[in-house]
Every structure is written in C-alpha cells, then in structure tokens.
PDB file of N, CA, C, O and CB in Angstrom:
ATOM      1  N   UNK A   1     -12.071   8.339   0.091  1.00  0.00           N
ATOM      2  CA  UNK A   1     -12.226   6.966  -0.301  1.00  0.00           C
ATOM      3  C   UNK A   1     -13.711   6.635  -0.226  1.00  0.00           C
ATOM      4  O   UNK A   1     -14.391   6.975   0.743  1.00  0.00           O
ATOM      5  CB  UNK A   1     -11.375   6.019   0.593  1.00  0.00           C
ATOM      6  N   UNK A   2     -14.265   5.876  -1.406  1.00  0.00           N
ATOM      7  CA  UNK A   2     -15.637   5.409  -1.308  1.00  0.00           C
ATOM      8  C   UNK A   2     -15.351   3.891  -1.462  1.00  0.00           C
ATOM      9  O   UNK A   2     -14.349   3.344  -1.923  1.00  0.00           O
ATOM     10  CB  UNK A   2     -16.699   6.072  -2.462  1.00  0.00           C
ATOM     11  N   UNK A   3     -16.592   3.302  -0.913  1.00  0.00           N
ATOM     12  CA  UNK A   3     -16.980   1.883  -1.054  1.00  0.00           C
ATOM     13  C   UNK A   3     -17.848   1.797  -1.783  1.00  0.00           C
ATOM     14  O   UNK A   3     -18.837   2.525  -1.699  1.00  0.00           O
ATOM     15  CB  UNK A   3     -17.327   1.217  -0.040  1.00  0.00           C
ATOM     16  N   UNK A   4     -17.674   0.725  -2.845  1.00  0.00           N
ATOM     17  CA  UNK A   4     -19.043   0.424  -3.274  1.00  0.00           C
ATOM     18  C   UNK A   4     -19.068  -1.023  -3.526  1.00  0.00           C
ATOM     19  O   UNK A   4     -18.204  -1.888  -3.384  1.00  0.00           O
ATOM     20  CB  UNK A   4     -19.490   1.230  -4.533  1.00  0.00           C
ATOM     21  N   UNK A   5     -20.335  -1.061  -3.952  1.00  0.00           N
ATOM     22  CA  UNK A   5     -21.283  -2.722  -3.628  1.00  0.00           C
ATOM     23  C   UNK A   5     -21.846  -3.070  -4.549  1.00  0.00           C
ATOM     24  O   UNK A   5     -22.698  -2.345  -5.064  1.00  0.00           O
ATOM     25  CB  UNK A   5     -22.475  -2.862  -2.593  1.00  0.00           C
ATOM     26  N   UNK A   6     -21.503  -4.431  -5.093  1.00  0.00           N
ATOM     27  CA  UNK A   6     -22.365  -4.884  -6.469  1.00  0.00           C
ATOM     28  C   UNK A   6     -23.459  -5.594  -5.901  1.00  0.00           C
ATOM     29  O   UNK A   6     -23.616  -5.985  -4.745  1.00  0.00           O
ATOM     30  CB  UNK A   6     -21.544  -5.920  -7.625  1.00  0.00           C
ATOM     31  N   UNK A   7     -24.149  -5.691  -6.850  1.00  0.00           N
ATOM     32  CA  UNK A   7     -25.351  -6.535  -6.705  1.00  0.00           C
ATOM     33  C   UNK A   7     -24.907  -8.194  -5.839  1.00  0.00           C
ATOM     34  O   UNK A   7     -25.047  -7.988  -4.634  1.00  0.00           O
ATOM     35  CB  UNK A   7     -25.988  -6.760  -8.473  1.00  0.00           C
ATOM     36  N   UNK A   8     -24.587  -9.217  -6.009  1.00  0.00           N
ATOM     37  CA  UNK A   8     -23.805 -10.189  -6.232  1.00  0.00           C
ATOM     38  C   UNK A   8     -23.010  -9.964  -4.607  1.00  0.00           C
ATOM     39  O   UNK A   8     -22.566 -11.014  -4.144  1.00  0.00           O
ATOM     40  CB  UNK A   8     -22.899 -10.018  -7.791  1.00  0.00           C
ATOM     41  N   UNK A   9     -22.830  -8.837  -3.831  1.00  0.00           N
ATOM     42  CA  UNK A   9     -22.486  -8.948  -2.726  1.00  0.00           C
ATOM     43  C   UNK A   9     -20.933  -8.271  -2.983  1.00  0.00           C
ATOM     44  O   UNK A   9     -20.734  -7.226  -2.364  1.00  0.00           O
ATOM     45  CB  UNK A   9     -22.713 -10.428  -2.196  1.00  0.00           C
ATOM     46  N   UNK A  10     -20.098  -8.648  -3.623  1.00  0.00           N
ATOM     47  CA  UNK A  10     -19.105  -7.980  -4.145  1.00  0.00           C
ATOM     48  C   UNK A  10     -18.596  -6.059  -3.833  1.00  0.00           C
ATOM     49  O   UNK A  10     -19.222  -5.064  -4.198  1.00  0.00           O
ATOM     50  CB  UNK A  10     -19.521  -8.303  -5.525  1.00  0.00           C
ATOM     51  N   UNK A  11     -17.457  -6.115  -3.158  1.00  0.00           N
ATOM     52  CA  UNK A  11     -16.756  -4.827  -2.190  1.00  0.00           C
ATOM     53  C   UNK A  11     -15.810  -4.307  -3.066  1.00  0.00           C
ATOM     54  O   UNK A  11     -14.950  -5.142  -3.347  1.00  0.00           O
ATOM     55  CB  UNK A  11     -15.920  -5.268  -0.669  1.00  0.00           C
ATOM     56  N   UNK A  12     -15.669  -3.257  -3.580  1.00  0.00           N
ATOM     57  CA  UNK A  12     -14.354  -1.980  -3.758  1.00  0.00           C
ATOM     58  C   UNK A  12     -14.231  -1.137  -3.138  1.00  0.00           C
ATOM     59  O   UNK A  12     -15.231  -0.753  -2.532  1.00  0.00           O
ATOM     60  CB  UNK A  12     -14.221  -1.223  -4.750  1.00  0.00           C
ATOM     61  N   UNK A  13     -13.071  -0.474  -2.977  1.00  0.00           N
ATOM     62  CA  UNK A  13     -12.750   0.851  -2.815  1.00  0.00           C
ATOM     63  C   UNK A  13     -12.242   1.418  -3.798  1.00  0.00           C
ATOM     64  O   UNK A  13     -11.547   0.846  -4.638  1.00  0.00           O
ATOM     65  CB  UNK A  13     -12.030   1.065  -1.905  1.00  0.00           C
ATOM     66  N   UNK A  14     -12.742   3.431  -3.797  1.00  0.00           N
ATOM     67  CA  UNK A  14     -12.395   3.907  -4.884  1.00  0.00           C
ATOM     68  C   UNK A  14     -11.342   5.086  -4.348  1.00  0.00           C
ATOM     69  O   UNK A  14     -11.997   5.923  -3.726  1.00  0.00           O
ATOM     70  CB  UNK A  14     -13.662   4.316  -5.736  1.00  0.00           C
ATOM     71  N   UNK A  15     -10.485   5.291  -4.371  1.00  0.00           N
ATOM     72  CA  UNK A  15      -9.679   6.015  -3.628  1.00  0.00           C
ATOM     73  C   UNK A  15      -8.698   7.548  -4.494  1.00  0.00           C
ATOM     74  O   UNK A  15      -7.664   7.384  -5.141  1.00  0.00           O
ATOM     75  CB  UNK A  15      -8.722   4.766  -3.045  1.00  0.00           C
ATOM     76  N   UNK A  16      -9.245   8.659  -4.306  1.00  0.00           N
ATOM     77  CA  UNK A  16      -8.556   9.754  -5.506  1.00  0.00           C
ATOM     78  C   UNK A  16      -7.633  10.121  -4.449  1.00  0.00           C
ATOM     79  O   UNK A  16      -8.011  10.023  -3.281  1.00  0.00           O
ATOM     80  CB  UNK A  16      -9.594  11.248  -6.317  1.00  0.00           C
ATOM     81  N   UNK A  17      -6.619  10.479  -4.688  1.00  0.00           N
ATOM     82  CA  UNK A  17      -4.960  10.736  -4.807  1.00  0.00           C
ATOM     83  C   UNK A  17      -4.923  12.227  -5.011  1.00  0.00           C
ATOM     84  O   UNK A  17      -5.251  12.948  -5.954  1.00  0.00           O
ATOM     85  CB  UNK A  17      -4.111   9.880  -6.200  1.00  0.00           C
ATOM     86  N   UNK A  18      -4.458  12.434  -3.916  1.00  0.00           N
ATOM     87  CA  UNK A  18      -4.352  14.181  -3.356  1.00  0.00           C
ATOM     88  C   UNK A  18      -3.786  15.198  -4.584  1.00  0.00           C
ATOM     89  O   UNK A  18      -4.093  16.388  -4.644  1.00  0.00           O
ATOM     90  CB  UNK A  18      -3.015  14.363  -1.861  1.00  0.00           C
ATOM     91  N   UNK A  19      -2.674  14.332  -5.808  1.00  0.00           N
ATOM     92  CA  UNK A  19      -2.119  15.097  -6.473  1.00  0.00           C
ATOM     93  C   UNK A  19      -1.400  13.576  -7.728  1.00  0.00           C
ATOM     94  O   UNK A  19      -1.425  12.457  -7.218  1.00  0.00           O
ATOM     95  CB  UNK A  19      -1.045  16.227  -5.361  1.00  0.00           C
ATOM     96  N   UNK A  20      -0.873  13.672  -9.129  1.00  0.00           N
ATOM     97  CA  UNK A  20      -0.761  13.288 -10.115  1.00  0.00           C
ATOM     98  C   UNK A  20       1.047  12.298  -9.134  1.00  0.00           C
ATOM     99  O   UNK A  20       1.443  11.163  -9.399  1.00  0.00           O
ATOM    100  CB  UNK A  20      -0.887  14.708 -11.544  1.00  0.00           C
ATOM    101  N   UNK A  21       1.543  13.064  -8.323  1.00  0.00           N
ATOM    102  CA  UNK A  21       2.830  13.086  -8.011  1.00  0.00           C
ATOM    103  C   UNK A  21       1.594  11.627  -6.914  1.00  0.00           C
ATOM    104  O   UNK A  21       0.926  10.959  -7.704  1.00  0.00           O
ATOM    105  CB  UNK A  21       3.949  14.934  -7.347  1.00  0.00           C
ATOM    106  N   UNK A  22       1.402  11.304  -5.652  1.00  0.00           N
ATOM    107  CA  UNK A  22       0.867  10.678  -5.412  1.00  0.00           C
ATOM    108  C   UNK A  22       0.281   9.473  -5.946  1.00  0.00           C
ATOM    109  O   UNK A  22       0.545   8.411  -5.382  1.00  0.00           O
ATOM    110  CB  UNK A  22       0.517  11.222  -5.148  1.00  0.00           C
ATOM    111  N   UNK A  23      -0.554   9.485  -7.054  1.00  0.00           N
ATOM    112  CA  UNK A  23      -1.207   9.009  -8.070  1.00  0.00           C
ATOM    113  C   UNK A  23      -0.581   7.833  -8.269  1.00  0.00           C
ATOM    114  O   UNK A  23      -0.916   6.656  -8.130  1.00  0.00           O
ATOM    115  CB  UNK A  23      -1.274   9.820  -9.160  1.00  0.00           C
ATOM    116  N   UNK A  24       0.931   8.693  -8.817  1.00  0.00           N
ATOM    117  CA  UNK A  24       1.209   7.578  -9.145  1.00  0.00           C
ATOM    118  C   UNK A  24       2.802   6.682  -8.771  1.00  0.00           C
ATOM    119  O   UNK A  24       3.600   5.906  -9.296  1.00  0.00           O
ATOM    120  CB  UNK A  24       0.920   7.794 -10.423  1.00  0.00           C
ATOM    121  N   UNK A  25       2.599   7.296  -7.727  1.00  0.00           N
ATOM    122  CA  UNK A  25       3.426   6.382  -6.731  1.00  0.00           C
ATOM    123  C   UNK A  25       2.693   5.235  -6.179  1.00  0.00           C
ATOM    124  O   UNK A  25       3.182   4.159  -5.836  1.00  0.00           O
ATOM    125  CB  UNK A  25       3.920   7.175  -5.521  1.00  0.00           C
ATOM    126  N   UNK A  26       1.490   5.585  -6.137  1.00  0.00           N
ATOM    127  CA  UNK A  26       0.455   4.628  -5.316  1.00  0.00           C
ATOM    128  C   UNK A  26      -0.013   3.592  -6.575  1.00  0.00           C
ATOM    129  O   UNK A  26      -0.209   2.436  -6.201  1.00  0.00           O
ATOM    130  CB  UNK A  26      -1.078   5.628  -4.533  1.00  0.00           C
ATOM    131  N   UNK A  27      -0.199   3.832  -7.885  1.00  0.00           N
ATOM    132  CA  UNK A  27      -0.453   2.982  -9.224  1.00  0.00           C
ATOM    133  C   UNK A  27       0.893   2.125  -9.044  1.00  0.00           C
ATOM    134  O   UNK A  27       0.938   0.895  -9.068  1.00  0.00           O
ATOM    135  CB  UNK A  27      -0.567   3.987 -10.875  1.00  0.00           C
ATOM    136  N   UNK A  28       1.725   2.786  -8.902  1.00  0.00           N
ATOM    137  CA  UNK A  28       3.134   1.696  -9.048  1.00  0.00           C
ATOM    138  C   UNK A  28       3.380   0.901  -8.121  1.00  0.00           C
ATOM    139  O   UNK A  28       3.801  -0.153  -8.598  1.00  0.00           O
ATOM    140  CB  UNK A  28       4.458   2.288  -9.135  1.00  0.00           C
ATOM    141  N   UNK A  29       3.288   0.867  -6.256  1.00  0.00           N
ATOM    142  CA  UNK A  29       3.626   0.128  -5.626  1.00  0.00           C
ATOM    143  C   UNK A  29       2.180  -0.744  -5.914  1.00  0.00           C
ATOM    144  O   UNK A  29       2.412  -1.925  -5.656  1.00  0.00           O
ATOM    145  CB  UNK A  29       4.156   0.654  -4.319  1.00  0.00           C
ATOM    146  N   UNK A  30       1.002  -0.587  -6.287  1.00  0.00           N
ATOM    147  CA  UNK A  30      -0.041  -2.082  -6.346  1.00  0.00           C
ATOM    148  C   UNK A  30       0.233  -2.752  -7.821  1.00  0.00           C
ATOM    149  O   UNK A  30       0.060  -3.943  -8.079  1.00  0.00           O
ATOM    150  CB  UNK A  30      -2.044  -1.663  -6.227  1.00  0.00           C
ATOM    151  N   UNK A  31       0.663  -1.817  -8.674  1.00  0.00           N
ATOM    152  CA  UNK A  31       1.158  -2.947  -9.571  1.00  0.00           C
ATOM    153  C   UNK A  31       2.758  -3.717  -8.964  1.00  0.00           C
ATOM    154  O   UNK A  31       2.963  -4.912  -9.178  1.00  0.00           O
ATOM    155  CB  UNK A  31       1.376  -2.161 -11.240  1.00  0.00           C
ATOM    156  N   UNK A  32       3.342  -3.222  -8.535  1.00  0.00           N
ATOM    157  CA  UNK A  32       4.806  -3.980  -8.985  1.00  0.00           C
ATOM    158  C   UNK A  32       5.073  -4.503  -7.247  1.00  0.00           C
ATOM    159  O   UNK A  32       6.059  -5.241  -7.234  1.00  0.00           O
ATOM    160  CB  UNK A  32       6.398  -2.575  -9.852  1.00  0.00           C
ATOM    161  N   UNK A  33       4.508  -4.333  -5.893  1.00  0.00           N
ATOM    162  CA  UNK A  33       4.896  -4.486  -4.844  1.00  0.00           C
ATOM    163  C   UNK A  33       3.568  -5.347  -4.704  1.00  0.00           C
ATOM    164  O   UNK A  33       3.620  -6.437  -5.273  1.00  0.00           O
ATOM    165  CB  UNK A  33       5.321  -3.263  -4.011  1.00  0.00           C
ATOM    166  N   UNK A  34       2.729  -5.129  -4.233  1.00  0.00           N
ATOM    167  CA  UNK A  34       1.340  -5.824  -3.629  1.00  0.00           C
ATOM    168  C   UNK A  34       1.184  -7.049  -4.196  1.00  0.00           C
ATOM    169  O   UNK A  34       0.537  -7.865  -3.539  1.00  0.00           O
ATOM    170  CB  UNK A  34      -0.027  -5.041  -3.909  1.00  0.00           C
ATOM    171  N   UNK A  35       1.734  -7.477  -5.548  1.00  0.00           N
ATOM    172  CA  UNK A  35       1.462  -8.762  -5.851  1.00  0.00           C
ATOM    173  C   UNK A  35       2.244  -9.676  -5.204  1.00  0.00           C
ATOM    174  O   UNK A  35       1.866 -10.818  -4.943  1.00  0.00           O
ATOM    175  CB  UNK A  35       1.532  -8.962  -7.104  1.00  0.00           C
ATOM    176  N   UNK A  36       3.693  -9.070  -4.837  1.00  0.00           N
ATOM    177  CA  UNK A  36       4.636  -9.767  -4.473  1.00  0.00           C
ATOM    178  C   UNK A  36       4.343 -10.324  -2.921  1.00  0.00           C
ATOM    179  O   UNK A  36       4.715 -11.391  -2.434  1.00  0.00           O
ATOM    180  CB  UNK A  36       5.842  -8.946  -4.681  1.00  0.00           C
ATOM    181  N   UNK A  37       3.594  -9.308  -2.332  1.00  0.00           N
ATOM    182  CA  UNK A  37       3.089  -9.607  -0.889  1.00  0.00           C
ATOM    183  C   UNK A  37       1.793 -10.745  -0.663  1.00  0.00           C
ATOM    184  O   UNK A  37       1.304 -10.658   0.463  1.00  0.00           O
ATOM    185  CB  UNK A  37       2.585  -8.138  -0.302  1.00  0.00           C
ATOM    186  N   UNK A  38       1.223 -11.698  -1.473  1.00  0.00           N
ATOM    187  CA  UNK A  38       0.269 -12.120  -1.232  1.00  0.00           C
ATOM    188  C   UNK A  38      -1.287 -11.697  -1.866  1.00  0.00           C
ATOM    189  O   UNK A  38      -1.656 -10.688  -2.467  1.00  0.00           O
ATOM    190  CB  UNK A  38       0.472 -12.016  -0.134  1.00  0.00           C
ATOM    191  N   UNK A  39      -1.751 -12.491  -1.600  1.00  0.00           N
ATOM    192  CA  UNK A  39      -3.480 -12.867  -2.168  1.00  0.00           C
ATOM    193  C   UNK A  39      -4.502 -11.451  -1.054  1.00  0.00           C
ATOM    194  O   UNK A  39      -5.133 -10.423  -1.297  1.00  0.00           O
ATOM    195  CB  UNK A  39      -4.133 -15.307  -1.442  1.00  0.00           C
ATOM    196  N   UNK A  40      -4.167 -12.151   0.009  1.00  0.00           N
ATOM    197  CA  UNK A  40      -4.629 -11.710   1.159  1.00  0.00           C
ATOM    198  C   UNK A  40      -3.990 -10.648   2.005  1.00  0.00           C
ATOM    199  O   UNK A  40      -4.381 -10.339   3.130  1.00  0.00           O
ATOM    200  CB  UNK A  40      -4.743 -12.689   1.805  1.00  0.00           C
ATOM    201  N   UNK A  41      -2.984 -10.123   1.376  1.00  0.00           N
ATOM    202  CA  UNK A  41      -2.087  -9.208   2.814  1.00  0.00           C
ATOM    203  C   UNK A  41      -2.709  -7.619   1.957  1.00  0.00           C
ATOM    204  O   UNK A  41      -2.945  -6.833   2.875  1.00  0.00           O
ATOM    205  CB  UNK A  41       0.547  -9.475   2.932  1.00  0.00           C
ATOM    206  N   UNK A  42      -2.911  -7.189   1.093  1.00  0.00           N
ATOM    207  CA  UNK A  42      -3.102  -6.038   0.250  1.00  0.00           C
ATOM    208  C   UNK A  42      -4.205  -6.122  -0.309  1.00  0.00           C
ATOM    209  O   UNK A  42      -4.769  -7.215  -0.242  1.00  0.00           O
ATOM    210  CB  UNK A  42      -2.197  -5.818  -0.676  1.00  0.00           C
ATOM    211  N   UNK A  43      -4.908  -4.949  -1.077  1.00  0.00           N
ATOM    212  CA  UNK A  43      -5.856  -4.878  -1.862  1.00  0.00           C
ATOM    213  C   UNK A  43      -4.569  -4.890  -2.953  1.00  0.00           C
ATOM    214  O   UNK A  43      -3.349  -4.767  -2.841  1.00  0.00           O
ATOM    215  CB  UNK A  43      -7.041  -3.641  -1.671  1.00  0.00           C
ATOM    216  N   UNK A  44      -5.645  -5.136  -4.229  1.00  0.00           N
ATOM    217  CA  UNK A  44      -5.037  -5.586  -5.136  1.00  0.00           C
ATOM    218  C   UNK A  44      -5.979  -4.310  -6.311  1.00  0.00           C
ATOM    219  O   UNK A  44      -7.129  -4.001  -5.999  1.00  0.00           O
ATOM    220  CB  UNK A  44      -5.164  -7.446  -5.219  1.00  0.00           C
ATOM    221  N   UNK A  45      -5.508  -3.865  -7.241  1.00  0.00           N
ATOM    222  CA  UNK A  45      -5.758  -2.541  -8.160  1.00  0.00           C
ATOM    223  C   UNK A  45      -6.401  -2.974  -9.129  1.00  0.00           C
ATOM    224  O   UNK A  45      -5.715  -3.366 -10.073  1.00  0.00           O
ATOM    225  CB  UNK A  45      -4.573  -1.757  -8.717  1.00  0.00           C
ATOM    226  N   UNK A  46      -7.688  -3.053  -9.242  1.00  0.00           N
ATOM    227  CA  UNK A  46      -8.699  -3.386 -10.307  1.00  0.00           C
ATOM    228  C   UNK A  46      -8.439  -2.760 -11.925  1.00  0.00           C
ATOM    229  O   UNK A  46      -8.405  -3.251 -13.054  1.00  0.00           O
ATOM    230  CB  UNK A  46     -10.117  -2.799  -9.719  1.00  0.00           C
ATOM    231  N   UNK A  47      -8.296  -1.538 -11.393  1.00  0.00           N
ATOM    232  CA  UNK A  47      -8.460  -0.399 -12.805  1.00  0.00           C
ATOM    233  C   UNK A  47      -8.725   0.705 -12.067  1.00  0.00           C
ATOM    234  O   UNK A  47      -9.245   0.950 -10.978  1.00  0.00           O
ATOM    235  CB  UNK A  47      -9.808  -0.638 -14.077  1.00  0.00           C
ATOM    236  N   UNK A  48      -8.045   1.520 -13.278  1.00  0.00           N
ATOM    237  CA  UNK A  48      -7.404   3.315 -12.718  1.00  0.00           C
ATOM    238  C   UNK A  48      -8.366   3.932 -13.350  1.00  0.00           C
ATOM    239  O   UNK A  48      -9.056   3.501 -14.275  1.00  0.00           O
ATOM    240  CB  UNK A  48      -5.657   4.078 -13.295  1.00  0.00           C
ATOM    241  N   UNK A  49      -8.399   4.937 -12.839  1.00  0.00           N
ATOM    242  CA  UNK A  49      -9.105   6.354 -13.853  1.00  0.00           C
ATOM    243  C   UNK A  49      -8.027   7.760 -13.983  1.00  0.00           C
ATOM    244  O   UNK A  49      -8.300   8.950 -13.822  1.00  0.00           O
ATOM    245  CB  UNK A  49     -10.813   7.088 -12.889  1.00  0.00           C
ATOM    246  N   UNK A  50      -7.128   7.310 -14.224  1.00  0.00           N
ATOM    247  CA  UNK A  50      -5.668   8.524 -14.444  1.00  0.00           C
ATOM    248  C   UNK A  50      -6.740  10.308 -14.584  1.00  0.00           C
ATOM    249  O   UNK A  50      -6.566  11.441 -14.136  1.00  0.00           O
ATOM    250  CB  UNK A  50      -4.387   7.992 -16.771  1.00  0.00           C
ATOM    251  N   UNK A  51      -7.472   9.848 -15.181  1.00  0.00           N
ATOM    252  CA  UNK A  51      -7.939  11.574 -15.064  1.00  0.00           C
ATOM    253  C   UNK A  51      -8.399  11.941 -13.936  1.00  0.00           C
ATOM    254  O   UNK A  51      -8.411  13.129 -13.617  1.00  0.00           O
ATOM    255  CB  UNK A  51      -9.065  12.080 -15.970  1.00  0.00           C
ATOM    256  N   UNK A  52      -8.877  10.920 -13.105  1.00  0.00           N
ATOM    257  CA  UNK A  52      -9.329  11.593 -11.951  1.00  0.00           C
ATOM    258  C   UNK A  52      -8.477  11.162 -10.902  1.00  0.00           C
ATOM    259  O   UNK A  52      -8.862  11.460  -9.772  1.00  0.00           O
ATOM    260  CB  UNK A  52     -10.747  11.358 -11.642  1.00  0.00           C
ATOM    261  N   UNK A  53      -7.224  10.423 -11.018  1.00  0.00           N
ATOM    262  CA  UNK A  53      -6.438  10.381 -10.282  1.00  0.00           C
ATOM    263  C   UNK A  53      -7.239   9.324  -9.447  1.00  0.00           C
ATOM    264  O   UNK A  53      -6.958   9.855  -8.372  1.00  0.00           O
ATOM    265  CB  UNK A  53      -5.993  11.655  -9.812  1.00  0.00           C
ATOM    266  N   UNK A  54      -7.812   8.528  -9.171  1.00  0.00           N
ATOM    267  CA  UNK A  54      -8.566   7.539  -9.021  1.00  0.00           C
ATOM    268  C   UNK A  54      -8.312   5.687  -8.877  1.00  0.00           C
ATOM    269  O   UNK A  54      -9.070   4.918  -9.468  1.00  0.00           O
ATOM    270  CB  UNK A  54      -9.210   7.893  -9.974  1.00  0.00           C
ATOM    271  N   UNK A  55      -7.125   5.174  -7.994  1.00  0.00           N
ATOM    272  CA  UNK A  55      -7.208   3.418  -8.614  1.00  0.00           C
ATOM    273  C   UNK A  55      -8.663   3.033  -7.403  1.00  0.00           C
ATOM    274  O   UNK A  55      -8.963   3.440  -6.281  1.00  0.00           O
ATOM    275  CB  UNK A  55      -5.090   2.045  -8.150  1.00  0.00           C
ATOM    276  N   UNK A  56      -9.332   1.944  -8.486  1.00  0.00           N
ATOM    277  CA  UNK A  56     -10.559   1.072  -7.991  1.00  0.00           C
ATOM    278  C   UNK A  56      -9.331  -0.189  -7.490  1.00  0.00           C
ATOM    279  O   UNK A  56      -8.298  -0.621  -8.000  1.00  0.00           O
ATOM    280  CB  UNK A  56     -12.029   0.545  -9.506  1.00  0.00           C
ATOM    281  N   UNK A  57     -10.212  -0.512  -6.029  1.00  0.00           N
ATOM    282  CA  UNK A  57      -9.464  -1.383  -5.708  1.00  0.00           C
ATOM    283  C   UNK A  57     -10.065  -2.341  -4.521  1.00  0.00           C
ATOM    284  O   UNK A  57     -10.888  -2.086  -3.642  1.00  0.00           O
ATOM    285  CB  UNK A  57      -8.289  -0.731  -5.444  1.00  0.00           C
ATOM    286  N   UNK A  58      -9.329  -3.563  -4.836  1.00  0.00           N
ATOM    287  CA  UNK A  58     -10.262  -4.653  -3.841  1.00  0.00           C
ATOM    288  C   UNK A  58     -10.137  -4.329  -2.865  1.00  0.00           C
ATOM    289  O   UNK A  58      -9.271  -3.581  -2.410  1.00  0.00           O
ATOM    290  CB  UNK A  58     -10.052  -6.050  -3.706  1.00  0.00           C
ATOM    291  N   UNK A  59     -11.590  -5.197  -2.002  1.00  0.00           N
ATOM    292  CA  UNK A  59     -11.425  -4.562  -0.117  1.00  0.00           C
ATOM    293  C   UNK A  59     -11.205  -6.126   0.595  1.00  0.00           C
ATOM    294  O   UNK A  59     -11.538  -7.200   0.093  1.00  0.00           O
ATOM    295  CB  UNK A  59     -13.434  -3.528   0.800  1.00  0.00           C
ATOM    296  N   UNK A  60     -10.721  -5.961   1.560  1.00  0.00           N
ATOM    297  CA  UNK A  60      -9.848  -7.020   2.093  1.00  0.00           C
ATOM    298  C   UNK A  60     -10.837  -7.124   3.391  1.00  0.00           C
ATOM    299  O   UNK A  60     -11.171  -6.003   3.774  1.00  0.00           O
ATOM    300  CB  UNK A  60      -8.048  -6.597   2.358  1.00  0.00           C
ATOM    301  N   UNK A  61     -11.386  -8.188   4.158  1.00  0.00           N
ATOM    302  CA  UNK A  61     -11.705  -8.597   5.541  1.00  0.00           C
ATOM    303  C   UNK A  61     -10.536  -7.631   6.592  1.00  0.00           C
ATOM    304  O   UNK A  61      -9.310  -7.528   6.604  1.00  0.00           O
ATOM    305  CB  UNK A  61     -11.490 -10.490   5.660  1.00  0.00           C
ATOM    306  N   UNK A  62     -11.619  -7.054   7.383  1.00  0.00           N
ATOM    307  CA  UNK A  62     -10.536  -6.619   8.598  1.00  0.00           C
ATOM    308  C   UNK A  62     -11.143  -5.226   9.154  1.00  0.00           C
ATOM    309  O   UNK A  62     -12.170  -4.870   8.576  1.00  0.00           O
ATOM    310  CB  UNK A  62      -8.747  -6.345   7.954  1.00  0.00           C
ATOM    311  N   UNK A  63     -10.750  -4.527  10.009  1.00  0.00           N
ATOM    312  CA  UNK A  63     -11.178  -3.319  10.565  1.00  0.00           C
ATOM    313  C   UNK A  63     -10.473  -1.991  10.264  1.00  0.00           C
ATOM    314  O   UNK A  63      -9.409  -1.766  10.840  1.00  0.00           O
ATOM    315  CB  UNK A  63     -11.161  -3.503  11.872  1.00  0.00           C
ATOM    316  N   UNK A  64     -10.905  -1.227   9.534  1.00  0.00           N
ATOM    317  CA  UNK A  64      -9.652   0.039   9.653  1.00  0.00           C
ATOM    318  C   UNK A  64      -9.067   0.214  10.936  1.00  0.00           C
ATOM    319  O   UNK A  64      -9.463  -0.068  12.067  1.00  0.00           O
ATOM    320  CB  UNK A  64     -10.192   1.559   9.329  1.00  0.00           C
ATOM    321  N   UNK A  65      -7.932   0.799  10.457  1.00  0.00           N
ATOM    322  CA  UNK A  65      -6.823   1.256  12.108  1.00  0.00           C
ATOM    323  C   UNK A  65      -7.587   2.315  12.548  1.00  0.00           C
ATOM    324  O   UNK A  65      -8.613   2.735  12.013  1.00  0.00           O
ATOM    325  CB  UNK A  65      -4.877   1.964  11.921  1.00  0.00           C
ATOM    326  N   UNK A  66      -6.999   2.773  13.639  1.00  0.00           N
ATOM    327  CA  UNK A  66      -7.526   3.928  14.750  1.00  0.00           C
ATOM    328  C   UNK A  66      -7.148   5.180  14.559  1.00  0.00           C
ATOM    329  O   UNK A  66      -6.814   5.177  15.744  1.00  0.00           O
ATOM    330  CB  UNK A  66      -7.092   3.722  16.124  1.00  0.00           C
ATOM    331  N   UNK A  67      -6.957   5.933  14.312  1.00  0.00           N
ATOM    332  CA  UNK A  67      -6.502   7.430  14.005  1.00  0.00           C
ATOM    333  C   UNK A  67      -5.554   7.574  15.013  1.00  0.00           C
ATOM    334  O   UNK A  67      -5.711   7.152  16.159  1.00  0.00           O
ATOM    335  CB  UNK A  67      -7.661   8.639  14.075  1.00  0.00           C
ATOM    336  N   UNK A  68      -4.596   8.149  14.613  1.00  0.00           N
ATOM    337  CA  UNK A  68      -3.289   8.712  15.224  1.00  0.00           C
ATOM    338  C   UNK A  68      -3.654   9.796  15.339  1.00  0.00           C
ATOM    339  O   UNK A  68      -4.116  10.457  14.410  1.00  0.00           O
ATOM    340  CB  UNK A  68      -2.002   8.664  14.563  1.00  0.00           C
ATOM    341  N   UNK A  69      -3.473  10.321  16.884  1.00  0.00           N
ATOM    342  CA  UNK A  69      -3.749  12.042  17.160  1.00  0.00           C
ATOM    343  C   UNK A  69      -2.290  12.546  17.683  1.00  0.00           C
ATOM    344  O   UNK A  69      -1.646  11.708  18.314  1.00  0.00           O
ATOM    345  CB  UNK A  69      -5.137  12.428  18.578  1.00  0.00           C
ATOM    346  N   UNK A  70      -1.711  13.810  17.491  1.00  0.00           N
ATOM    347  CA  UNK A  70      -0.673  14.068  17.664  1.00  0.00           C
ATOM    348  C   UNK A  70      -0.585  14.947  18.579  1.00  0.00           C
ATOM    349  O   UNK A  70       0.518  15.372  18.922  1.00  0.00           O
ATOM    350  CB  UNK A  70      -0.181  14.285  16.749  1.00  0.00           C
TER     351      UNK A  70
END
C-alpha cells in the first residue's frame, strides 16, 4: 500500500491486490458494501487500475491497528 499527497493537502491510498481473485472481491465490497456503511466509517474507491490490480482509495483520520503476532 502507498500513500500519496496532492498539492492542495489532499490523502490516498493505492493498494495492489495479491491476485485478480482478491482484486476483485475487494472492487466489489467498496462499490456495493462501503457506501452502505457511511461517509466516515470506510475509505471509499476513487478509481481502479484492473491491470495492475490496483483500487486508489480515500484515507480516513485515525491510526493503523497493531499487528497481530501469532
């Protein structure tokens, strides 16, 4: 996953998808689930790059979680 930064102050994440099977399980729950959840509870899916397996996507206020060690 990368971040990037517009001029304007403005946050994405760009996130590629381990495999096509992934891809696009993850394209389908931010189109058809994440809207249903709110403004604020999800990033929300800007635009895909299907060839690179790739959705651009908004970044939300908050801290990543902690790593789970097993």
């Amino acid at each position: 996953m990368w971040e990037l930064g517009g001029e304007g102050g403005g946050r994405w994440y760009v996130k590629v998808s381990p495999s096509a099977k992934f891809f696009t399980r993850e394209t389908r729950a931010y189109r058809l689930v994440v809207p249903a959840l709110g403004q604020s509870r999800a990033p929300h899916l800007i635009d895909i790059r299907a060839q690179d397996l790739a959705p651009l996507l908004t970044a939300l206020p908050g801290a990543p979680a902690p790593r789970r060690r097993n």
